[in-house]
C-alpha positions as CSV (number, residue, x, y, z in Angstrom):
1,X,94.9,192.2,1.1
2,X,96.5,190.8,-1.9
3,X,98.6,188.2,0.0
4,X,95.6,187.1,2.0
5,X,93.8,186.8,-1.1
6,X,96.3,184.1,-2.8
7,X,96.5,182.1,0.4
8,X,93.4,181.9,0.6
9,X,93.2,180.7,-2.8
10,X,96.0,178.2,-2.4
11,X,94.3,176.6,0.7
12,X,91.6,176.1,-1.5
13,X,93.0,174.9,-4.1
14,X,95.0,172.0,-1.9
15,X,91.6,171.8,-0.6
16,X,90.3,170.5,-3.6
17,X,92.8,168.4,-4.5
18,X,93.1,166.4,-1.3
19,X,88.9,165.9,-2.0
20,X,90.0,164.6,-5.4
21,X,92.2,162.3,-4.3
22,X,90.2,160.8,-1.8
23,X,87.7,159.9,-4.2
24,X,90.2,157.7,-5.8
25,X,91.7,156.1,-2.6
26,X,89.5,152.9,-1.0
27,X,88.3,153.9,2.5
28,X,85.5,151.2,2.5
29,X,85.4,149.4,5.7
30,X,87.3,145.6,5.1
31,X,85.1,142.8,4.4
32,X,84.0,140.8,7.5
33,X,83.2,136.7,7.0
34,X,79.5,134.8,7.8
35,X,79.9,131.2,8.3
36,X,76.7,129.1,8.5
37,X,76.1,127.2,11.4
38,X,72.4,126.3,11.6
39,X,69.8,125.1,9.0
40,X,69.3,126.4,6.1
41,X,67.4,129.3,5.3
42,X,67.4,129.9,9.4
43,X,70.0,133.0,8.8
44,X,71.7,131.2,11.7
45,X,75.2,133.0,10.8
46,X,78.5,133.6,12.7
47,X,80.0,137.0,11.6
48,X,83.4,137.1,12.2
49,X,86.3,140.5,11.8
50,X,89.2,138.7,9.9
51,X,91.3,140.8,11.7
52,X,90.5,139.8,15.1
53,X,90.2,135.9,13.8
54,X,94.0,136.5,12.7
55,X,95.3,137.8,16.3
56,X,93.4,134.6,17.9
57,X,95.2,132.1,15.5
58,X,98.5,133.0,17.2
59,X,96.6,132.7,20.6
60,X,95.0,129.2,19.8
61,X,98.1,127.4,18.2
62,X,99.0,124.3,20.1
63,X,102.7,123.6,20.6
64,X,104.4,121.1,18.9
65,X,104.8,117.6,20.7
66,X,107.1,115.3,21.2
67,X,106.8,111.8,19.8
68,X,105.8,109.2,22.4
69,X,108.7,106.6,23.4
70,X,108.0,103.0,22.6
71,X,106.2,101.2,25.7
72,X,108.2,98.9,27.8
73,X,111.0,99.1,30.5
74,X,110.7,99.8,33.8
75,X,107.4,101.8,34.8
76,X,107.3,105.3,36.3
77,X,106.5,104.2,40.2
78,X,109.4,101.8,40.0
79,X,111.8,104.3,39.1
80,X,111.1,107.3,41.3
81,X,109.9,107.8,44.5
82,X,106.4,109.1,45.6
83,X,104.4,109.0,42.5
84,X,100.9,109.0,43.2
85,X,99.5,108.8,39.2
86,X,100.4,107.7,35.8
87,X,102.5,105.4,37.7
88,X,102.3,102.9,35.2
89,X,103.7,104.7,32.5
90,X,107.3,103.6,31.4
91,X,109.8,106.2,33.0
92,X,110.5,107.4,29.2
93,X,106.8,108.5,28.4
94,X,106.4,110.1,32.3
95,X,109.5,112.1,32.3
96,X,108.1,112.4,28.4
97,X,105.3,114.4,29.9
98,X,106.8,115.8,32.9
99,X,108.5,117.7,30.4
100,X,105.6,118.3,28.1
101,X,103.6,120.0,31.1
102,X,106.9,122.6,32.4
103,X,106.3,124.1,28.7
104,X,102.5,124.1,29.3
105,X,102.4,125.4,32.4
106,X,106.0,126.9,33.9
107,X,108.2,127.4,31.3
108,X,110.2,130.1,32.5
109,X,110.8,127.9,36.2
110,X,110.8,124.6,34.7
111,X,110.9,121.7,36.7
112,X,111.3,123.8,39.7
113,X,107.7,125.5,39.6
114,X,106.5,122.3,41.1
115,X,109.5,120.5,42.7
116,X,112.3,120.6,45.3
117,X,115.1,120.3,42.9
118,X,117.6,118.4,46.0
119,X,114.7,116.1,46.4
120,X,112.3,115.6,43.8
121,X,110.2,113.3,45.5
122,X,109.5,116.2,48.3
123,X,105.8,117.3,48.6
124,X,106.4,120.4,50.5
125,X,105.1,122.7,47.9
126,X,101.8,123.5,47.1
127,X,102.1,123.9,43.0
128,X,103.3,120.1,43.2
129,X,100.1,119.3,44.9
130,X,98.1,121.0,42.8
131,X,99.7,120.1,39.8
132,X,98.9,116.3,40.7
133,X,95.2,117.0,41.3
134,X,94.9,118.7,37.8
135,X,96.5,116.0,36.1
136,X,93.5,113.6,38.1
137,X,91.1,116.0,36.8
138,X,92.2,116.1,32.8
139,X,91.9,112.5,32.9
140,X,88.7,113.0,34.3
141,X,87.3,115.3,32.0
142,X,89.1,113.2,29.0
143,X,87.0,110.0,30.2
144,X,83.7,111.2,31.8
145,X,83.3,114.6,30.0
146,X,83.3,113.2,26.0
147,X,79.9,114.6,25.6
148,X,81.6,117.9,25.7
149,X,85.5,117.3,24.9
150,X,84.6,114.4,22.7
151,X,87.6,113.1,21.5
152,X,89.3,116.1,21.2
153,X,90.0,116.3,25.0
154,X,91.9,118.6,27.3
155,X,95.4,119.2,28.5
156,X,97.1,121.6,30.4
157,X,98.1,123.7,28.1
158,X,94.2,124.2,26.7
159,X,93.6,126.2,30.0
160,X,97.5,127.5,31.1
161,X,98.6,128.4,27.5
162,X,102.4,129.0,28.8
163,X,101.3,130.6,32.2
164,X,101.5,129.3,35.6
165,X,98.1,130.8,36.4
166,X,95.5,130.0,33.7
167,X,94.6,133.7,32.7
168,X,91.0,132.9,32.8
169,X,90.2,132.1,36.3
170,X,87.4,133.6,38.3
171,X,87.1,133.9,42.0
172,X,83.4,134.6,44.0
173,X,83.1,138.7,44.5
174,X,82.3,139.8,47.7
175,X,78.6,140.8,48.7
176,X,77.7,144.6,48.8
177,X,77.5,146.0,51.5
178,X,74.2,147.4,51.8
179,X,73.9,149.0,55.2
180,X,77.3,151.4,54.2
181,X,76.3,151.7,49.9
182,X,74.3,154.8,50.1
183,X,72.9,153.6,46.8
184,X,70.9,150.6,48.7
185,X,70.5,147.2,46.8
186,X,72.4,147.3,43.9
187,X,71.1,143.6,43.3
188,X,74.6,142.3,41.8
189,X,74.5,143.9,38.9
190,X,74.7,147.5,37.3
191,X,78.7,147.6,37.9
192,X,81.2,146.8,35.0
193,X,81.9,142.8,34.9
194,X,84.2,141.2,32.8
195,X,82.7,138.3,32.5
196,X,78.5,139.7,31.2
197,X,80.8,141.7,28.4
198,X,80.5,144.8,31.0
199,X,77.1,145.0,30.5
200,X,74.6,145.8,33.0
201,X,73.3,142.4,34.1
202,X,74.1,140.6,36.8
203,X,77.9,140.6,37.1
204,X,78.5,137.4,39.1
205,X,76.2,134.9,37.1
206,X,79.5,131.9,37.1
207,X,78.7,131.1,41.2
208,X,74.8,130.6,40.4
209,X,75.8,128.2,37.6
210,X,79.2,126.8,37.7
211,X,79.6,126.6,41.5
212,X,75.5,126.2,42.8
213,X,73.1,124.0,41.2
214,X,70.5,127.2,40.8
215,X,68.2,126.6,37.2
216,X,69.0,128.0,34.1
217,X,65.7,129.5,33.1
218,X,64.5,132.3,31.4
219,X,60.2,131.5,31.8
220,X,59.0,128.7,34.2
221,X,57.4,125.6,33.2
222,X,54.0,126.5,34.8
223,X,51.8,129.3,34.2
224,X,51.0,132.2,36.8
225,X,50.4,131.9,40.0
226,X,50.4,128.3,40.5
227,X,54.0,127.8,41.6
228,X,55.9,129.9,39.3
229,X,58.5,131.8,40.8
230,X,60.7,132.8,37.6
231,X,61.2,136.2,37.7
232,X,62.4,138.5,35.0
233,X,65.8,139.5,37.4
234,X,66.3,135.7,37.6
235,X,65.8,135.8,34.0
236,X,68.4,138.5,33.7
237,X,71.2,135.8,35.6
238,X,70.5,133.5,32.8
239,X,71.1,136.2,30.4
240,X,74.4,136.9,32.1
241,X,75.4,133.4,31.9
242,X,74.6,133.5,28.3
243,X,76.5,136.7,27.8
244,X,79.7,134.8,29.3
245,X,79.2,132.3,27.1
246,X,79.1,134.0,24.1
247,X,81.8,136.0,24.8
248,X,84.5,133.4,25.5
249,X,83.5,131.9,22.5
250,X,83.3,134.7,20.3
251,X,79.9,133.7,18.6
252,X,76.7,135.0,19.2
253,X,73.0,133.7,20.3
254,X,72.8,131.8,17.3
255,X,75.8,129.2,17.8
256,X,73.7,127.5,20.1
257,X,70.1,128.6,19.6
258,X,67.5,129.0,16.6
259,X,66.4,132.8,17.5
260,X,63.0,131.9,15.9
261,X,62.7,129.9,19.5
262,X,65.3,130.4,22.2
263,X,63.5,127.3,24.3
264,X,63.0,124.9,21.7
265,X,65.4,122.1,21.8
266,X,63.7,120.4,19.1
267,X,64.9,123.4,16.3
268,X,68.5,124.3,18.3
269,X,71.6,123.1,16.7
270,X,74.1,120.3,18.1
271,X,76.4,122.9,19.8
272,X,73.2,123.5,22.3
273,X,73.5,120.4,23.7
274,X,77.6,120.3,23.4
275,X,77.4,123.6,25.6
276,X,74.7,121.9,28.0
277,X,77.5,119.2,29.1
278,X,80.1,121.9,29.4
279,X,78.1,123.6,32.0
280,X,77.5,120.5,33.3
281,X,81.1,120.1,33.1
282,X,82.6,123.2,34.8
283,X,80.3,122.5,37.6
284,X,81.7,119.1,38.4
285,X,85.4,120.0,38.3
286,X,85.2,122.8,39.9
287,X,83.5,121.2,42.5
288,X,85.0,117.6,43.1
289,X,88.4,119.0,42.3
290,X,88.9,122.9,42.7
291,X,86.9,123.6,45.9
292,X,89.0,120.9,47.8
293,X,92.2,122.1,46.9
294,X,91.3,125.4,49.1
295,X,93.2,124.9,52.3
296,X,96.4,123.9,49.5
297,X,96.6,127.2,47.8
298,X,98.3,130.4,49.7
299,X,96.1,133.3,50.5
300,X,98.0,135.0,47.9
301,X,96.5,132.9,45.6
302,X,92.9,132.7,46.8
303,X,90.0,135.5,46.0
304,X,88.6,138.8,48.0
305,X,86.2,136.5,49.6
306,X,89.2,133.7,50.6
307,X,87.9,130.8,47.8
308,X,90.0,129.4,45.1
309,X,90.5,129.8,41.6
310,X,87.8,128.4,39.8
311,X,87.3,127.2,35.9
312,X,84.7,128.5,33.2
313,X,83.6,128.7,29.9
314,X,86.4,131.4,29.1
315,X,89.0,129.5,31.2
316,X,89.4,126.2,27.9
317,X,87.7,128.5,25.0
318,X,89.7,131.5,25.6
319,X,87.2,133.3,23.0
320,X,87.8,130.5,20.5
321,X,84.7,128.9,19.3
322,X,86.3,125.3,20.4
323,X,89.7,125.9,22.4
324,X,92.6,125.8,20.6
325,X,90.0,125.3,16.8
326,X,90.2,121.8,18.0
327,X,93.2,120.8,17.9
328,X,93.6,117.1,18.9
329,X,96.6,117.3,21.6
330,X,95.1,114.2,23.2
331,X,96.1,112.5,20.5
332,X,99.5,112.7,21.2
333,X,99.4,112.3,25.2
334,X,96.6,109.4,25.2
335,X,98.0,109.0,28.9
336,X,95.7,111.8,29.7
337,X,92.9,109.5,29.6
338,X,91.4,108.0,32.7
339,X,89.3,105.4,33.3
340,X,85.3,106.1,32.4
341,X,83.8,106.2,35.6
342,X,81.5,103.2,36.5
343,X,77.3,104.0,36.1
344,X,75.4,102.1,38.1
345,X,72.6,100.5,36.1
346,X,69.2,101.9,35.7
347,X,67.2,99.0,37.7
């Protein structure tokens, strides 16, 4: 009895002395950082977990570049055989960025991700064809997508980052299959999605959007009955695209909207109408220049439903609030930049 009686009193007294000790030692949570990004006195703030801001740093670091080689000599097209673009560069600055691009993209293979090393002018794999349309399109978006890139721009390492497959790709789910899902219409949504956050909206909202021309609305422009057909689950796809958006951005509503009036334009800071052209944006390439390259790409490489790889928000930002904090890579490979596209005049 006496025995149980001191241990007793020596597990309380540690007992107390561990609670006296924690008094002393700092178990407040860590600071987290608000940066202002709207008008003042709006409480339009970003808060951001230093922590988390420190593990993206090392994920949106662009690699060094080599300098450019003076201009001059003979060009690109006259040296080797079979190339298609940036032909007029001098042979210096194209094998200059032939080399840049096998450390973006493939820089365990190297050269040989895209080529036939016994003939290098060979088309007969797919990679090299693709790689040839991608270079067409980040001249494109460089020169007919400034409302979004501005001068900033894109190159292949803001999507690829080191990996032969950009690791933020998305491919069109299959439909449900109603008549077999004992559950009936699940209406897309309701299932874990990567890319609403896992939330329960509507899982696929990038096809809608970034593929299809469907409206981005959250209330119609007319008032009930005459015409309105904007429903709240519509309304709950434009949520979803939202929720995408935020998330590979890592802000929240109010990088792009004043919360007093999710609508108003007039009260919405710049970055609204930055993010309307990158919509705008994603839809384009991955139309004009994705889509086509279907029949190019091996089924391995193709979706559940057969279609290709295709780009969003996630895909450049990679949860970065501009990819890679806006680091001006084009600045250093200006031979990124196509020619503006001609506009017909208004008449």
């Amino acid at each position: 009895m006496i025995f149980r009686t001191l241990k007793l009193a020596s597990a309380l007294t540690l007992g107390l002395l561990l609670l006296a000790s924690c008094k002393e030692a700092p178990f407040e949570r860590p600071g987290m950082d608000s940066v202002q990004n709207g008008y003042r006195g709006t409480g339009m703030v970003e808060i951001y977990n230093p922590r988390i801001v420190a593990k993206q740093d090392a994920l949106n670091t662009a690699p060094p570049s080599s300098p450019p080689l003076p201009d001059g000599g003979p060009t690109a097209k006259a040296s080797y055989k079979n190339v298609q673009v940036l032909g007029d560069l001098s042979a210096g600055n194209f094998i200059r960025l032939m080399t840049a691009m096998t450390t973006w993209v493939a820089p365990k293979d190297g050269c040989a991700y895209c080529h036939n090393l016994e003939n290098l002018a060979d088309d007969s794999k797919y990679t090299k064809v693709v790689a040839r349309k991608m270079i067409e399109m980040t001249r494109h978006i460089n020169s007919n997508w400034q409302q979004h890139v501005s001068n900033t721009g894109v190159t292949c390492y803001t999507c690829h980052r080191g990996n032969p497959v950009p690791q933020q790709v998305w491919f069109t789910p299959l439909q449900q299959n109603k008549g077999a899902d004992f559950i009936g219409d699940n209406a897309g949504q309701n299932v874990p999605g990567k890319h609403v956050n896992l939330s329960s909206l509507p899982t696929d909202p990038l096809t809608p959007y970034l593929l299809e021309d469907k409206p981005i609305r959250v209330n119609g422009p007319t008032a009930l009955p005459s015409g309105n057909r904007n429903s709240i689950k519509q309304a709950e796809w434009t949520y979803g695209l939202m929720t995408h958006m935020s998330t590979s951005l890592g802000v929240n509503c109010t990088f792009c909207h004043n919360t007093r009036s999710f609508q108003s334009w007039e009260s919405s800071p710049p970055q609204r109408i930055t993010a309307f052209h990158g919509i705008r944006m994603a839809r384009d390439v991955n139309n004009a220049y994705m889509v086509p390259l279907t029949d190019t790409f091996p089924i391995d490489r193709k979706g559940p439903g057969g279609d290709v790889a295709k780009v969003s928000c996630a895909t450049c930002h990679q949860g970065a609030y501009k990819p890679l904090y806006g680091f001006p890579m084009i600045k250093d490979h200006p031979e990124l930049v196509g020619k503006p596209a001609q506009v017909a005049e208004n008449k």
